[in-house]
SEMIZA-883224 format. One record per residue (C-alpha): residue number from 0; residue in three letters; x, y, z. Coordinates in steps of 0.05 Angstrom, whole numbers, padded with zeros to 5 digits. Each point is the difference from the previous one (the first is absolute). Layout:
NUM, ALA, X, Y, Z
...
//
This chain:
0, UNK, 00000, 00000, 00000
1, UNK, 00028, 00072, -00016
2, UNK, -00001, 00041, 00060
3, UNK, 00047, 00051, -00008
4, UNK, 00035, 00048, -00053
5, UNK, 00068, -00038, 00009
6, UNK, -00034, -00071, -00009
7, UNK, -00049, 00019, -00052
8, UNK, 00073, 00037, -00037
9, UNK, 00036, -00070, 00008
10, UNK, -00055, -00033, -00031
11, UNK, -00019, 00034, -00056
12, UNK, 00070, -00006, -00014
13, UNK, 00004, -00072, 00013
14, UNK, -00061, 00005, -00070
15, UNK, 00049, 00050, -00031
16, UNK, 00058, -00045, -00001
17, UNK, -00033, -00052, -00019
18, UNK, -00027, 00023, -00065
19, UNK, 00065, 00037, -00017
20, UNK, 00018, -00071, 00004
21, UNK, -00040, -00022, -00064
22, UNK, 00050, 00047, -00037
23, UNK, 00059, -00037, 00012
24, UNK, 00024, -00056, -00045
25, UNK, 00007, -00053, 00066
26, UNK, -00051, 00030, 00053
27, UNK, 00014, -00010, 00073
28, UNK, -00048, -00049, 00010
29, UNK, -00008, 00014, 00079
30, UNK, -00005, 00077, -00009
31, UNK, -00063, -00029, -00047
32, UNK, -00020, -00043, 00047
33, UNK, -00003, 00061, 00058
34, UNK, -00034, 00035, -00050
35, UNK, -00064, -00051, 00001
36, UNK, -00005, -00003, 00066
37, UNK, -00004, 00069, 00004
38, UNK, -00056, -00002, -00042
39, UNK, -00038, -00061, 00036
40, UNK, 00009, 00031, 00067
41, UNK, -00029, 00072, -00034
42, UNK, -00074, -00029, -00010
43, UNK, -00028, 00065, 00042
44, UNK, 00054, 00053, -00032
45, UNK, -00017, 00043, -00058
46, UNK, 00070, -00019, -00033
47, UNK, -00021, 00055, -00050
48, UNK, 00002, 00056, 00041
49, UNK, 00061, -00029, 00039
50, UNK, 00036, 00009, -00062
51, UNK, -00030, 00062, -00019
52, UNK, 00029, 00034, 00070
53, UNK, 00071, -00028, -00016
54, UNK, 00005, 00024, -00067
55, UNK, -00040, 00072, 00014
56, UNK, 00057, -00003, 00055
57, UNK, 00056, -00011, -00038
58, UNK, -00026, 00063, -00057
59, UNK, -00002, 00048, 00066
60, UNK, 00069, -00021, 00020
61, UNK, 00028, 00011, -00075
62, UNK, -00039, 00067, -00010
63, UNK, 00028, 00022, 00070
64, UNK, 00075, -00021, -00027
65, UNK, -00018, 00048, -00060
//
């Protein structure tokens, strides 16, 4: 269960690696593996918006680098 901004962080990223892991040529199957069970253990988590707030995050960060 996500409870917190550092846990839900990890985990989204734990779904971030993993698909950056369909790019490579020999994926790391356990980074693919942590991936899934991030999404089985998400059932109540609108993994859209999760997303959403970490990329809408990551465009504030740049434009406040600018």
């Amino acid at each position: 269960m996500i409870t917190g901004t550092a846990e839900q962080k990890q985990d989204i990223d734990m779904l971030i690696n993993a698909i950056s892991e369909l790019k490579r040529d020999s994926p790391d199957k356990n980074k693919i593996k942590e991936g899934l069970l991030y999404l089985d253990n998400s059932a109540g988590v609108d993994i859209r918006y999760e997303i959403k707030t970490v990329l809408q995050k990551a465009v504030d960060r740049a434009d406040k680098k600018a």
